[in-house]
N, C-alpha and C positions, 0 to 999 in steps of 0.2 A: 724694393726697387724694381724687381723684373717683374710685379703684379702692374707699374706705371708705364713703362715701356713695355709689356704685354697690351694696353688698355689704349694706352698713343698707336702704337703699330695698326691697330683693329682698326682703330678710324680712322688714319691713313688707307687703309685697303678698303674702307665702306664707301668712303667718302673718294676715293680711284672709281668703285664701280658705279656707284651715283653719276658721274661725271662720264661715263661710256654708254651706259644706258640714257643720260640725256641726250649726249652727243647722235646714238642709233634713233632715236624717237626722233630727229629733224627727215630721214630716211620716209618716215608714215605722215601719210597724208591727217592733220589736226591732232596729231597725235600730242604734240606739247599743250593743246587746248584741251586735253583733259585732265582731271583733277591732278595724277601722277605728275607729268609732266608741270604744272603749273609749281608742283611743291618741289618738284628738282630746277625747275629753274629759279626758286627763290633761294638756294642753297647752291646753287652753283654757277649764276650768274656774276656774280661780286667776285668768284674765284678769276671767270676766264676774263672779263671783262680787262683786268690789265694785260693781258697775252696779248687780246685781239686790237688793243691801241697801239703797240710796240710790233706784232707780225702779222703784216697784210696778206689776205689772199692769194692761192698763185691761182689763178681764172677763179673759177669756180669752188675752190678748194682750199677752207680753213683749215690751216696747219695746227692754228694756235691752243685747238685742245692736246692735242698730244706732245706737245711741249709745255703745256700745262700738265698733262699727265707723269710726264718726266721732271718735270719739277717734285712734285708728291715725291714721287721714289727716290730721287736726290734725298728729299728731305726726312724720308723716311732711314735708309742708308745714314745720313749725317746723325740722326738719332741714336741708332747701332751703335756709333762709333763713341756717340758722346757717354755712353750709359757704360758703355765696354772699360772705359776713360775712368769714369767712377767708380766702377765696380772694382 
């Protein structure tokens, strides 16, 4: 049981820095037009895509990855507690 919640948690944190690292590559100029970036946005696009329908920009400035990022760790946290539960 803590080899699956070892294994959940790990991709919860891969798939956090996936989601930062594409978020800083909008930062670089065609930087999501190279191969890296084209493969995090196929894997993290679908994530933030309902954030950014539900929290609009304030000017120039999407929020909605980092309350996507705090969503993960909610749900990483709600994991702990479900595993904790069983155990």
């Amino acid at each position: 049981m803590i080899f699956l919640y070892d294994v959940l948690t790990s991709i919860i944190s891969i798939y956090s820095w996936a989601l930062i690292i594409y978020i800083l590559m909008s930062w670089f100029p065609n930087a999501r037009e190279s191969a890296i970036g084209q493969f995090l946005a196929r894997i993290c696009e679908p994530y933030l895509e309902p954030f950014r329908k539900i929290i609009p920009p304030i000017g120039m400035i999407d929020i909605s990855p980092i309350v996507a990022i705090f969503v993960l760790k909610l749900a990483a946290g709600g994991l702990r507690q479900l595993f904790l539960w069983i155990a």
